[in-house]
Each structure stands twice: as structure tokens, then as C-alpha cells.
C-alpha positions as CSV (number, residue, x, y, z in Angstrom):
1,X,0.0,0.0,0.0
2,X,1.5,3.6,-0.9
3,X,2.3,5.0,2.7
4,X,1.1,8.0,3.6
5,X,4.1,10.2,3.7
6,X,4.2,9.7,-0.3
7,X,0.7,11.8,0.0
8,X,2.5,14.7,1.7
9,X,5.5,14.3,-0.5
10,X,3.3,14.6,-3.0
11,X,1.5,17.9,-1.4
12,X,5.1,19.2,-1.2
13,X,5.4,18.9,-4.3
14,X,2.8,20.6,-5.7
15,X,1.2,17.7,-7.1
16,X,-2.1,17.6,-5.3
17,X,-4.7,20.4,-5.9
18,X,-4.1,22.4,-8.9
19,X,-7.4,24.0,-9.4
20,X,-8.1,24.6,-5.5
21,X,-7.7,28.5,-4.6
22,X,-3.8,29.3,-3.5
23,X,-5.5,30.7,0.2
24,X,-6.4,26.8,0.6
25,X,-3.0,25.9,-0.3
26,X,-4.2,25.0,-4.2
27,X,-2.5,25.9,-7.7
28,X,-5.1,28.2,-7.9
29,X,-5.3,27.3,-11.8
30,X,-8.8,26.0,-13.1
31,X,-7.2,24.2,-16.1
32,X,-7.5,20.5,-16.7
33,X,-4.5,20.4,-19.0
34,X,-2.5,20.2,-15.5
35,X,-4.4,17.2,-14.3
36,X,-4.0,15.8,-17.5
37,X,0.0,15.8,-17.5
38,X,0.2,14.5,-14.3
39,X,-2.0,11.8,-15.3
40,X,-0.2,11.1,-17.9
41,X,3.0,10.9,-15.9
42,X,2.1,8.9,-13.3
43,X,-0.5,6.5,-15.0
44,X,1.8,3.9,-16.9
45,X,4.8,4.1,-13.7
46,X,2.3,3.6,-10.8
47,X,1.2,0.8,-9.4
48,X,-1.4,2.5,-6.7
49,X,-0.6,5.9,-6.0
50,X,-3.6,7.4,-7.2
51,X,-3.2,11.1,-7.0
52,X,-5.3,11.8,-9.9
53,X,-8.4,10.0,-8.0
54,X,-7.9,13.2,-5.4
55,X,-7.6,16.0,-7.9
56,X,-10.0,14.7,-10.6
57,X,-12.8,13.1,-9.4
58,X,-12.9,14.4,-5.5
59,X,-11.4,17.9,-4.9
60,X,-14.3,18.8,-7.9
61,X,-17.1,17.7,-5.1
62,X,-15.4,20.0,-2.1
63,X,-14.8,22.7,-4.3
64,X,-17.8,22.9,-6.1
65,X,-20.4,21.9,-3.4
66,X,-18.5,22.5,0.2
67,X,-19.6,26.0,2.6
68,X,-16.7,28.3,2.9
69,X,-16.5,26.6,6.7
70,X,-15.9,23.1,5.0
71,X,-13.2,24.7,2.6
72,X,-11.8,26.1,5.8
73,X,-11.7,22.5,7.2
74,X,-11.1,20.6,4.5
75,X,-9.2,21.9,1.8
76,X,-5.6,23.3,3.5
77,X,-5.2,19.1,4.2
78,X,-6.8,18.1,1.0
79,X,-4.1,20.0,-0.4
80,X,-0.9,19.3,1.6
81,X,-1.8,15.1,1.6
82,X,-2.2,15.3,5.3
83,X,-5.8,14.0,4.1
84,X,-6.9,11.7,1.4
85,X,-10.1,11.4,0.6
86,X,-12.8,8.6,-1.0
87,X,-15.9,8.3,-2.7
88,X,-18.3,5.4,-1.4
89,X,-20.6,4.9,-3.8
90,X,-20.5,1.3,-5.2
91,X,-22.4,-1.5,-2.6
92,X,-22.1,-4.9,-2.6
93,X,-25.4,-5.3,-4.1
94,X,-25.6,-2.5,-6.9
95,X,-22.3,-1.0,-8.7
96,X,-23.2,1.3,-12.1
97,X,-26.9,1.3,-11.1
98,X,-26.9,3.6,-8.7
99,X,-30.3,4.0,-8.3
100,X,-30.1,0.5,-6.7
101,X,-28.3,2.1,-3.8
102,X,-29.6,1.0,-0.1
103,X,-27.3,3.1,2.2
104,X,-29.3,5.0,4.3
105,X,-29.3,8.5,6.3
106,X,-32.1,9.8,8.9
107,X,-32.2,13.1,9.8
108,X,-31.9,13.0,14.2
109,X,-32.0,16.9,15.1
110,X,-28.8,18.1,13.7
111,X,-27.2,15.2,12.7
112,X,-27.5,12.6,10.3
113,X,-27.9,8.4,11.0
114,X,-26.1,6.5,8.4
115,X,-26.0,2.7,8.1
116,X,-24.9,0.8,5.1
117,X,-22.4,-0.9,3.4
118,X,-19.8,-0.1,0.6
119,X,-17.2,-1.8,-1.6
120,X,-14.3,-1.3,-3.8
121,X,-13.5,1.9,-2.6
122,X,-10.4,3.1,-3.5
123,X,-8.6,4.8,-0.6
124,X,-10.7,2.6,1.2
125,X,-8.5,2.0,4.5
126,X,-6.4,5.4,4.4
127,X,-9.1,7.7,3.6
128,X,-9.5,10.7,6.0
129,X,-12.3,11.7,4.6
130,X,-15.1,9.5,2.7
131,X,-18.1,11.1,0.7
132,X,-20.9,8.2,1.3
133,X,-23.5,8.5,-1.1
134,X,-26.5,7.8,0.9
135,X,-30.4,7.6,0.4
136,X,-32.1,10.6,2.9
137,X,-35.1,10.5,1.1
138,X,-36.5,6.7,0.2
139,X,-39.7,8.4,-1.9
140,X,-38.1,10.9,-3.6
141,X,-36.1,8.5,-6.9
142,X,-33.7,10.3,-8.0
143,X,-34.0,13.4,-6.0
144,X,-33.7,11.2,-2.5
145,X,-30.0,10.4,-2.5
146,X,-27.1,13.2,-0.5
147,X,-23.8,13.2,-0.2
148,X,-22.3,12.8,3.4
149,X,-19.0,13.5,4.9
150,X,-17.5,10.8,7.1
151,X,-14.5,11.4,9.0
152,X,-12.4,9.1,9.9
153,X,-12.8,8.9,13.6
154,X,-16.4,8.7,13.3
155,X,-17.9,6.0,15.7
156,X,-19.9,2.8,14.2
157,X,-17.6,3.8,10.6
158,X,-15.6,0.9,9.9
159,X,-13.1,-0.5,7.4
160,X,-12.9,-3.9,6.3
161,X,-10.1,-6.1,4.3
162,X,-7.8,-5.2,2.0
163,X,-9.1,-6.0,-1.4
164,X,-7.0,-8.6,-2.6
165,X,-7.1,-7.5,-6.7
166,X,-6.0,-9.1,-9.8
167,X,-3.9,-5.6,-10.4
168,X,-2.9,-2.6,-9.0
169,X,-1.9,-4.8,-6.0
170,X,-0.5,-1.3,-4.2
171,X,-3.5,0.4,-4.7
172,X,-5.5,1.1,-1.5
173,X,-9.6,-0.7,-2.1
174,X,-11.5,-1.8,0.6
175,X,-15.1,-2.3,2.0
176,X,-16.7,0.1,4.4
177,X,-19.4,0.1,7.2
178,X,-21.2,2.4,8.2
179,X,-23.9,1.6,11.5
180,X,-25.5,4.5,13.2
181,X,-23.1,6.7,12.7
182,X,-23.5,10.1,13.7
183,X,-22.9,12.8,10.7
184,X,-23.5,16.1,11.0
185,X,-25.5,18.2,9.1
186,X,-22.4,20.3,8.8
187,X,-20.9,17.4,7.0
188,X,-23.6,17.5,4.3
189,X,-22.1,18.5,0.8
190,X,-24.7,20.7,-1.4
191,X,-27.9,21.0,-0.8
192,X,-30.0,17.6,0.7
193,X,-31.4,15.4,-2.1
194,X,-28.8,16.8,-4.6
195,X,-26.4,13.8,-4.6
196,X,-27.5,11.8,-7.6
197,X,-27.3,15.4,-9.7
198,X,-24.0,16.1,-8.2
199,X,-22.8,12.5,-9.3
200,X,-23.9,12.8,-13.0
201,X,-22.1,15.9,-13.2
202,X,-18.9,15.2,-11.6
203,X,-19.0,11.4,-13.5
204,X,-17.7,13.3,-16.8
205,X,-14.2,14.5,-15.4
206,X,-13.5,10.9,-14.1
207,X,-14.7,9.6,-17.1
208,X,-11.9,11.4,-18.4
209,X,-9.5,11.0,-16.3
210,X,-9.6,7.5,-17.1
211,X,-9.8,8.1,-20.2
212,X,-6.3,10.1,-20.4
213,X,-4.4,7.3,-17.9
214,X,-5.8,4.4,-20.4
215,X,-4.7,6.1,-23.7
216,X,-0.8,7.3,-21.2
217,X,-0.6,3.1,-20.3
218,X,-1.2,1.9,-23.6
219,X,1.4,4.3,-25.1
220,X,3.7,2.9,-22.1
221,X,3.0,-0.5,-23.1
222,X,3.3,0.2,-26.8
223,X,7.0,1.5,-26.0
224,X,8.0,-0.8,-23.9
225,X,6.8,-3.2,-26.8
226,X,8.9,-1.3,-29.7
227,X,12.0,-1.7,-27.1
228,X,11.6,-5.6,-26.9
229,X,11.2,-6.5,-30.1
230,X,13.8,-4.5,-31.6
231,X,16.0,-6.4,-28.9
232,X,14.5,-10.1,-29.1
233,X,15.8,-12.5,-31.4
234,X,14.2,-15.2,-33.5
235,X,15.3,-17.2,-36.1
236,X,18.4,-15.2,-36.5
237,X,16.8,-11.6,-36.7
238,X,15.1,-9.3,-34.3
239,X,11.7,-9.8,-33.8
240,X,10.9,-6.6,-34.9
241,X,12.0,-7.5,-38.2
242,X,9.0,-10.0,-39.0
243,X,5.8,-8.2,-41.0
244,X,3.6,-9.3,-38.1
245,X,5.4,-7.8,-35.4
246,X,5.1,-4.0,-38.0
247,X,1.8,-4.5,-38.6
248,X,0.7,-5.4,-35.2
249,X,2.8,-2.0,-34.0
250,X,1.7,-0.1,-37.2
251,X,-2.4,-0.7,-35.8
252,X,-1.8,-0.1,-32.1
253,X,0.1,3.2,-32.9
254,X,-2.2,4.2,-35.3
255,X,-5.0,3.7,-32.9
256,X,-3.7,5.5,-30.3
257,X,-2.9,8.5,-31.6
258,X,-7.0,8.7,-33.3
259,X,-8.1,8.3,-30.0
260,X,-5.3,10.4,-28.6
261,X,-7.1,13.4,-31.0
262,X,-10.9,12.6,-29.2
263,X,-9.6,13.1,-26.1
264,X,-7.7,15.9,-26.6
265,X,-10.8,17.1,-28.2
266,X,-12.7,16.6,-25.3
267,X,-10.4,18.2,-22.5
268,X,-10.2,21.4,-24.2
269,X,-14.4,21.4,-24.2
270,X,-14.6,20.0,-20.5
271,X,-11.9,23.3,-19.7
272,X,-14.5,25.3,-21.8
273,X,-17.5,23.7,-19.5
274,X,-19.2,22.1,-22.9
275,X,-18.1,18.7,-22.8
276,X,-21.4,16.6,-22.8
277,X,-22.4,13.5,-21.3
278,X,-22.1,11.6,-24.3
279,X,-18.9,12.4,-25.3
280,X,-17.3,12.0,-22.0
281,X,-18.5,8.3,-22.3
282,X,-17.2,7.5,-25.9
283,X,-13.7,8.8,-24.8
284,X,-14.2,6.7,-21.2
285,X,-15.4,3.4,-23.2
286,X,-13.0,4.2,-26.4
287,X,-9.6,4.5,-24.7
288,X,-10.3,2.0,-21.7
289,X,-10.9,-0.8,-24.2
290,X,-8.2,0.3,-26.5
291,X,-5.8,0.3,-23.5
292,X,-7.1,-4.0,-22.9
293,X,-6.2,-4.5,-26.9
294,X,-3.2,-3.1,-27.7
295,X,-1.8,-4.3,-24.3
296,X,-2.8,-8.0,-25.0
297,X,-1.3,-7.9,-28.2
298,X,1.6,-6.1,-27.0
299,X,2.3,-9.0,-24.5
300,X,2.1,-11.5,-27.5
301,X,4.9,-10.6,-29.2
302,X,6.7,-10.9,-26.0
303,X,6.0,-14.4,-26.1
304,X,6.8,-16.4,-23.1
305,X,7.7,-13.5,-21.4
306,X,5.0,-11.3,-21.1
307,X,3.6,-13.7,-18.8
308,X,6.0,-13.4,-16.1
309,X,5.2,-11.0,-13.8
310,X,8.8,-9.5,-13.6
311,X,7.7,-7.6,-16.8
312,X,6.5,-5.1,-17.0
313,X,4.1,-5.7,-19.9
314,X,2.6,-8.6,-17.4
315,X,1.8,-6.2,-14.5
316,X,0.7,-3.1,-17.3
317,X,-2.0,-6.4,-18.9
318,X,-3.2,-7.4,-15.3
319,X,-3.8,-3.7,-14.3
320,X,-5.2,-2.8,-17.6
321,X,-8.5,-4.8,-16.8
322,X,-9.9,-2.5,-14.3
323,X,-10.3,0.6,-16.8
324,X,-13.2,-0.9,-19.0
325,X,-15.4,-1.1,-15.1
326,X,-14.9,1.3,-12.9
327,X,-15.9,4.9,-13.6
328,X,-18.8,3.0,-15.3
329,X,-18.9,-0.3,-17.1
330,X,-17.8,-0.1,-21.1
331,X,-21.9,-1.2,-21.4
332,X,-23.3,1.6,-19.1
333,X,-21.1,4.1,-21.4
334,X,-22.9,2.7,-24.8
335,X,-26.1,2.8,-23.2
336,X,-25.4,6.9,-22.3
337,X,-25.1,7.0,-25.9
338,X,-27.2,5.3,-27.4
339,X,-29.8,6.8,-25.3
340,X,-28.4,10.2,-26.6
341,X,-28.5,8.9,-30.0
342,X,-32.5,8.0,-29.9
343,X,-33.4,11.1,-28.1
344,X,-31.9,13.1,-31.5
């Protein structure tokens, strides 16, 4: 598991932050280019440190939905790596459907009674601070869901085991409990009965972000691929030298780079605030199942090799998996469009 004290190296650095207000300890730069070079850095070297999980998919939910006494709280640590933070949404009963979420919240005075269950959540065991995306309202559909702050000291919160994955072994995922524990409504992001809104809009920059580490790793794996072959030897020339082995490098390059232009596409009209729904999935679904092809037929021509896990094309295929699920399944992303396709 990545320790803590690479967090606050991390918030040394810089690294953590970029669009939060410099006052907060932030870059104070609303520009998602940033996020996207770190990504793009870190994605195809790291094995768990997922930095990008803090700047692109949760900072967005305390900046945009927080009081300026929860900025005051929150954001200075947020910031710095002193805390790391989590999204519960996914139970072990519903994952992309998440209408079919059964945490619960009743309101008691001024505070809130949560009492519920979560899984595969990454940051799961060193989160400070975990947004649990809870029903308050069982009657209201879509308009009946919030989105709760649990701290970490909170009593009846819980964490259990260590998610023992098929990749990214050193990234933190774990299951959570939550049973009467006591929130307060000071802890309550946005407005009460806002949560499923505030998902469907933030669900678009992940979507992205995923997007940007898949297309990063399959470059990585591409490379790593071009470097092999060019030093393997079979039947008295390098492997690189055999038609196949071109044409195989000739597709996955080519590939890359058109779906390389969508996303790049798509950043600069998510920094303008016009990248839509639909879009966001194509590049999410494009580039995460891209990422699973050209790294499967990268570790071919590696032959026996690839499949030893002290390659690095073996650990890059087993961590790959994960990109066409979470963030949304590569089915829930051609539903969102096909949907927007009929409603044309």
C-alpha cells in the first residue's frame, strides 16, 4: 500500500490540488490540461498511488459543493496530503446502477444516521475523509440520494479487508461500514437530495480521467513493446523485423494516436464547460478498451515473457483490466449513448 508520507511528498510537491484557490494551499489554476499531464505521468509508472483519483474526481465535489466553513476545514489538508479522501458509492449489491443504492441517512436533530455498506473503494483503509453516497429520502427516486462526509474517527464507521485484486496490488480498495453513525449536518455537501445530480455531473471529469491514464498506459505498453522487439531475437533476426510484429505496431500506434485526437478534443471542451455526457463516455469506453487490446497484443509478441510477472508488460496487462469497469462499465457508457442517439 502507498504510505502516507508519499501523500504529503506529493502535497510538497505541488502535485495535489491544482485548481483549488492558492489561500487553501491550491494551484489556484482551473485548467484541466495540469491534471492531465500528471496523469499522464504517473499513470503507466504507478502501481497504486492514485493522486489523480484526489484532484479529478474528489477535490471537484469539495470545491464545487463544500460551505466556505468546510473549505476552511477541509481543503488546506486536502491539499498538503495530510488528508486523502474517498468516494463510497459502489455496494455490494448495486455497482453502475446507482439507483439500486440501499445506504441510508435519517435526519436526528442536527445530525444525520447513516447505516450501510460499501465496496471497492479506492482509498478505502487510508481515507480521511469519505463522501458516502446515501439515500435521505426513500420516496423521492432520484432526487432522494445526499452526499455525506464521514470522518475518519467517526464512531460505528468501519473498514474492512484489503481488497486482494487481480492488479494494482498497491493500490488502497477496501469495503466500508457504516452503522448508526452520527454525521452532521455540517458534514452535508450541497444541498439535501442533490447527490445523484452532483454524481452525473462530476462522473464526466472521471470519465476522463480514465480516459487520459488508459490512452498514457497503452502508449507505455506500446514502447515498452517497440524496445523488446527490436532487442529479441528469433530465427536469426530481431523480432521486430517480422511483418507481423510492424503491422501489429503499425495498428496499435495508429489507434492510439485517433483516440489520442478525441480526447484531446474533449479536454479542451470540458476546460470550456461544454463537454457533454455523451462524449465523455465515448472517450471513457473508447480508450479503456483500446488500453485492454493493444496491451494484450503487446504481450504477445513478448512471447513467453509477457507472462512473467517481472515484466513489465505482465503487471501493465493485469492492471489494464480495471479501466473498462470502474468509472462505469464499457456497457453503461454505450447505453449513455445510445440513449443520446434516440433522443436526437
Amino acid at each position: 500500500m502507498v504510505s502516507r508520507e508519499v501523500w504529503r511528498a506529493a502535497g510538497r510537491a505541488g502535485l495535489l490540488g491544482f485548481e483549488v484557490p492558492e489561500e487553501y494551499g491550491g494551484g489556484g489554476c482551473d485548467d484541466f490540461r495540469y491534471n492531465v499531464v500528471l496523469g499522464e505521468e504517473l499513470s503507466p509508472n504507478c502501481n497504486g498511488l492514485v493522486l489523480n483519483l484526489q484532484n479529478d474526481v474528489l477535490i471537484p465535489y469539495f470545491l464545487q459543493l463544500s460551505t466556505p466553513e468546510q473549505q476552511r476545514r477541509w481543503m488546506p489538508g486536502l491539499c498538503s496530503g495530510e488528508l486523502i479522501a474517498a468516494i463510497a458509492m459502489t455496494e455490494p449489491g448495486t455497482g453502475s446502477d446507482l439507483q439500486g443504492i440501499q445506504t441510508r441517512a435519517v435526519r436526528d436533530g442536527s445530525d444525520w444516521i447513516l447505516n450501510g455498506q460499501k465496496t471497492f473503494i479506492s482509498n478505502g483503509i487510508l481515507s480521511d475523509l469519505v463522501i458516502v453516497v446515501a439515500r435521505t429520502d426513500p420516496d423521492a427516486g432520484s432526487r432522494g440520494f445526499s452526499l455525506l462526509v464521514v470522518e475518519h474517527d467517526m464512531p460505528g464507521f468501519e473498514r474492512g479487508r484489503h481488497l486482494d485484486k487481480i492488479g494494482l496490488h498497491a493500490q488502497d480498495t477496501a469495503e466500508l461500514s457504516f452503522t448508526d453513525v452520527r454525521v452532521p449536518a455540517t458534514n452535508v455537501l450541497g444541498d439535501t437530495g442533490g447527490g445523484f445530480a452532483y454524481l452525473m455531473r462530476n462522473l464526466q471529469k472521471e470519465r476522463m480521467s480514465i480516459a487520459v491514464a488508459s490512452l498514457a498506459s497503452a502508449q507505455a505498453a506500446l514502447d515498452q513493446t517497440i524496445r523488446y522487439t527490436r532487442e529479441r531475437s528469433a530465427f536469426g533476426q530481431p523480432v521486430a523485423e517480422f511483418q507481423n510484429t510492424r503491422f501489429v505496431l503499425a495498428e496499435c500506434a495508429t489507434e492510439i494516436e485517433m483516440a489520442r485526437a478525441f480526447v484531446d478534443r474533449a479536454i479542451l471542451e470540458l476546460n470550456a464547460g461544454a463537454l457533454s455526457p455523451t462524449d465523455a463516455a465515448m472517450a471513457k469506453w473508447y480508450s479503456s478498451e483500446l488500453l485492454n487490446r493493444v496491451v494484450s497484443r503487446c504481450l504477445q509478441l513478448h512471447g513467453g515473457y509477457g507472462y512473467m510477472t517481472e515484466y513489465p508488460i505482465a503487471k501493465a496487462f493485469m492492471n489494464a483490466r480495471i479501466a473498462t469497469i470502474y468509472g462505469g462499465t464499457t456497457e453503461i457508457m454505450k447505453e449513455i449513448i445510445g440513449r443520446s442517439l434516440l433522443r436526437q
